[in-house]
C-alpha positions as CSV (number, residue, x, y, z in Angstrom):
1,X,43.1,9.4,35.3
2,X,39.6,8.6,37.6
3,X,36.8,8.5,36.1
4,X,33.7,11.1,36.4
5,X,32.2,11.9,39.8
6,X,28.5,11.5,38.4
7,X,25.4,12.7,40.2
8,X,22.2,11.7,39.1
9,X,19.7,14.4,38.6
10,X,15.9,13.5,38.0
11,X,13.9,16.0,36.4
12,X,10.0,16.8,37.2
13,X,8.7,13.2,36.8
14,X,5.4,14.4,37.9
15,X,1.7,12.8,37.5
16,X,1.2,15.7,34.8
17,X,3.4,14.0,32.4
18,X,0.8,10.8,32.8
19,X,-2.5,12.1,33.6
20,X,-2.4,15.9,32.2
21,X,-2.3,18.0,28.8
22,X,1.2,17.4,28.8
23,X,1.3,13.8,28.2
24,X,4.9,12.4,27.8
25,X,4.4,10.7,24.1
26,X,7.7,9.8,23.3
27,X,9.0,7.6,24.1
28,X,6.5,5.9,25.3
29,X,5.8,7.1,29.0
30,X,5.6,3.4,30.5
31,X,9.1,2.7,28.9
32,X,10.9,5.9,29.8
33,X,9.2,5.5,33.4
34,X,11.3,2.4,33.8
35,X,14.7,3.6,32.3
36,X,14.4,6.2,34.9
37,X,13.5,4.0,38.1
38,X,16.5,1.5,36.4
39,X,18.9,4.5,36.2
40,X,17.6,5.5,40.3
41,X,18.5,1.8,40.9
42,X,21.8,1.7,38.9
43,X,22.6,5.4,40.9
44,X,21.7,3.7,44.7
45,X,24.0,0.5,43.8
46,X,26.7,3.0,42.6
47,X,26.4,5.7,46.0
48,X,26.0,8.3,43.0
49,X,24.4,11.5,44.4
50,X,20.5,11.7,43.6
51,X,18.5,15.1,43.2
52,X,14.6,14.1,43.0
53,X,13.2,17.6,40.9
54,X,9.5,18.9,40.9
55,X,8.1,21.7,39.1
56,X,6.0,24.1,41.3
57,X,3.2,26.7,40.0
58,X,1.5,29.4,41.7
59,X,-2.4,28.4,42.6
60,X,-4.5,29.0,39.8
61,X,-1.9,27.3,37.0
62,X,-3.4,24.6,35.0
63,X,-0.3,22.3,36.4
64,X,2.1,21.5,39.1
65,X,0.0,23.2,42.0
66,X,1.6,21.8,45.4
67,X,-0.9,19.9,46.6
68,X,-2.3,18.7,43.4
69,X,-2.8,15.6,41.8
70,X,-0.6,16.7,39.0
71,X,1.9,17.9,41.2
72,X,2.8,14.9,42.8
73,X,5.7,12.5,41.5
74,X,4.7,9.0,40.0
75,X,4.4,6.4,42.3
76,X,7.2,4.7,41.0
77,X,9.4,7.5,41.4
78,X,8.0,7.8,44.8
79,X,8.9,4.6,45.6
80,X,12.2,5.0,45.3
81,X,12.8,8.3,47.4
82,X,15.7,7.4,50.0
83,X,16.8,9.8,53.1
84,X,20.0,10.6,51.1
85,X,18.1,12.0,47.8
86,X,18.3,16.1,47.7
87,X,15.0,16.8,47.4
88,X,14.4,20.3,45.1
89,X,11.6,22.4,44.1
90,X,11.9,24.7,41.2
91,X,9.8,27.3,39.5
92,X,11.7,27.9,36.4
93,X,13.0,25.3,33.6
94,X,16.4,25.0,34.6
95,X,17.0,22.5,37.9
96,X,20.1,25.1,38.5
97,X,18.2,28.4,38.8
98,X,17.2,29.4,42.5
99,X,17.4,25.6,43.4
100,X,21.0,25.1,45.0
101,X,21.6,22.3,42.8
102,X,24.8,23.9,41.6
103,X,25.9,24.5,45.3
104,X,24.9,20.6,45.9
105,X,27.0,19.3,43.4
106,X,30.0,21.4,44.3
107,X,29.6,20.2,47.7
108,X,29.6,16.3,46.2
109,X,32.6,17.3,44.6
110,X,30.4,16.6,41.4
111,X,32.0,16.8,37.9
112,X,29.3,15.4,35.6
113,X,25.8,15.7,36.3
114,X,23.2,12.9,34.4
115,X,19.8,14.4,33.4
116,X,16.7,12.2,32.9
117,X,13.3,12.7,33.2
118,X,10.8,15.4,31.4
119,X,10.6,16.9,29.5
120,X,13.4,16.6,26.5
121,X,12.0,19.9,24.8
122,X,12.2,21.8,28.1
123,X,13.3,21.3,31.4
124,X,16.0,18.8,30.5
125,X,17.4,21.4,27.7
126,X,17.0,24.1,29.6
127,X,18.8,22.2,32.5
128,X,21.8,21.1,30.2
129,X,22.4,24.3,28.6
130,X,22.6,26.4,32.3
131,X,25.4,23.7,33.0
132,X,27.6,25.0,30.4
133,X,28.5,27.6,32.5
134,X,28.7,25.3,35.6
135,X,31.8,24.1,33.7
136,X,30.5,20.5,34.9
137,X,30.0,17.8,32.2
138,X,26.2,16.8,31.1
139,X,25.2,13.9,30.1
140,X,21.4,12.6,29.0
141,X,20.0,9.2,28.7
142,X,17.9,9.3,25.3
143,X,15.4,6.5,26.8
144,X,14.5,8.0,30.0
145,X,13.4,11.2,28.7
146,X,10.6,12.7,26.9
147,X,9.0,14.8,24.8
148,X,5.1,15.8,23.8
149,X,3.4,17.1,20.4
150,X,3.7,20.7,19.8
151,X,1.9,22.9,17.6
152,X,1.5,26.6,17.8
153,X,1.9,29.7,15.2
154,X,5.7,28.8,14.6
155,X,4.4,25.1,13.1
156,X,3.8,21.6,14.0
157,X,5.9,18.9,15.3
158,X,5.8,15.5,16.9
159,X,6.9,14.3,19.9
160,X,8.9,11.7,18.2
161,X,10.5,14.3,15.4
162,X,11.2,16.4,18.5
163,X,12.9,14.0,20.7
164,X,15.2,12.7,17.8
165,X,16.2,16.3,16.8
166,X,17.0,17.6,20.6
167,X,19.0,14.3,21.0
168,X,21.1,15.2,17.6
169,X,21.5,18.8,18.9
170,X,21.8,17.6,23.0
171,X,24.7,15.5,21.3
172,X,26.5,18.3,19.5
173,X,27.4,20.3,22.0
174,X,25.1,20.3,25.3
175,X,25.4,16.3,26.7
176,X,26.6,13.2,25.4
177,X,23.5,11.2,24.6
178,X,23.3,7.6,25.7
179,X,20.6,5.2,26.5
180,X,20.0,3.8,30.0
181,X,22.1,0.6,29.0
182,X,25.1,1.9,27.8
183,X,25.2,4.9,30.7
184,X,24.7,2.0,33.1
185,X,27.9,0.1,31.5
186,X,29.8,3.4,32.2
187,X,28.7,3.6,35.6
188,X,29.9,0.1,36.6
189,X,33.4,0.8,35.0
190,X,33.6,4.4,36.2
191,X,33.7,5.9,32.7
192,X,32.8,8.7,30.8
193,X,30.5,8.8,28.4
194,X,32.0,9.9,24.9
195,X,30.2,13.0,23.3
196,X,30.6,15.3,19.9
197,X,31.1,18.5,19.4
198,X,29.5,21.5,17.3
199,X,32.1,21.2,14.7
200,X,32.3,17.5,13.9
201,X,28.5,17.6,14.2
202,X,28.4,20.4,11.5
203,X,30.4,18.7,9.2
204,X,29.2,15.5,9.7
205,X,26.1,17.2,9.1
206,X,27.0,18.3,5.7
207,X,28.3,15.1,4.3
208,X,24.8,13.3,5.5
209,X,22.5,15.7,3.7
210,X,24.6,16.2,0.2
């Protein structure tokens, strides 16, 4: 069998995840910022497909107006951007709606897309859950994502409480999780990533809280 035809998809990593309201607080934005310039490096070495995503509002939004400061991508993202990259704007959470990702990766002859960047509770989620029905495998590197606090009418949550429970629920049925290292280790020996499923999760799940 040959292994996955990956394409590496990076998602909004934009100065408002440093600089703005919605901070990136975990993990830490420094160390996520590097898995995801290590996993751009890792993807060049490789000739793996990049997508570079950024998140557009109207004028007048508090974030993401073209032209900006929050708009614009980190520096070290930036810094990276080669000729080949697809370069995408989007105006909705999923990197698949009114984007012609989906037609890109078809055209790559794509089977498994990689999702890092920001932000865990949003974009990437809503991103991995509109490939479902791509019928293309998703996977998500748990170190070069991220998540902020939240608290509204519904509750309170933590970044961190977040990002560990969308990992748990990426991993049951979404993506297979895995951490820059190990995806990098499956890159180099053209594997796939291993991943759960919604009923081994479940009852796994009830054996771990009895």
């Amino acid at each position: 069998m040959t292994g996955p035809r990956r394409a590496l998809v990076v998602v909004d990593v934009q100065q408002e995840y440093f600089d703005g309201v919605l901070q990136i607080q975990y993990p830490p934005r420094a160390e996520s910022l590097a898995n995801i310039v290590s996993a751009l490096e890792v993807a060049v070495a490789h000739d793996l497909p990049v997508a570079i995503v950024q998140h557009e509002m109207p004028a007048g939004a508090p974030a993401f107006v073209k032209g900006t400061p929050t708009y614009e991508l980190h520096p070290d993202i930036e810094a990276q951007i080669q000729p080949s990259f697809k370069r995408v704007e989007k105006k909705f959470s999923s990197v698949f709606a009114g984007t012609g990702v989906a037609e890109w990766l078809t055209a790559e002859g794509v089977d498994t897309v990689t999702i890092v960047g920001y932000m865990t509770n949003n974009c990437d989620l809503a991103s991995a859950a509109d490939a479902e029905v791509l019928d293309v495998t998703t996977e998500i590197l748990s170190d070069a994502t991220g998540a902020i606090n939240l608290s509204n009418e519904a509750g309170t949550v933590s970044a961190e409480q977040l990002h560990k429970a969308l990992m748990v629920l990426y991993h049951s049925n979404f993506a297979a999780v895995a951490t820059t290292s190990d995806w990098t280790d499956a890159v180099k020996s053209g594997s796939a990533l291993s991943a759960s499923n919604l009923v081994v999760s479940a009852a796994q799940g009830n054996e771990a809280v009895r």
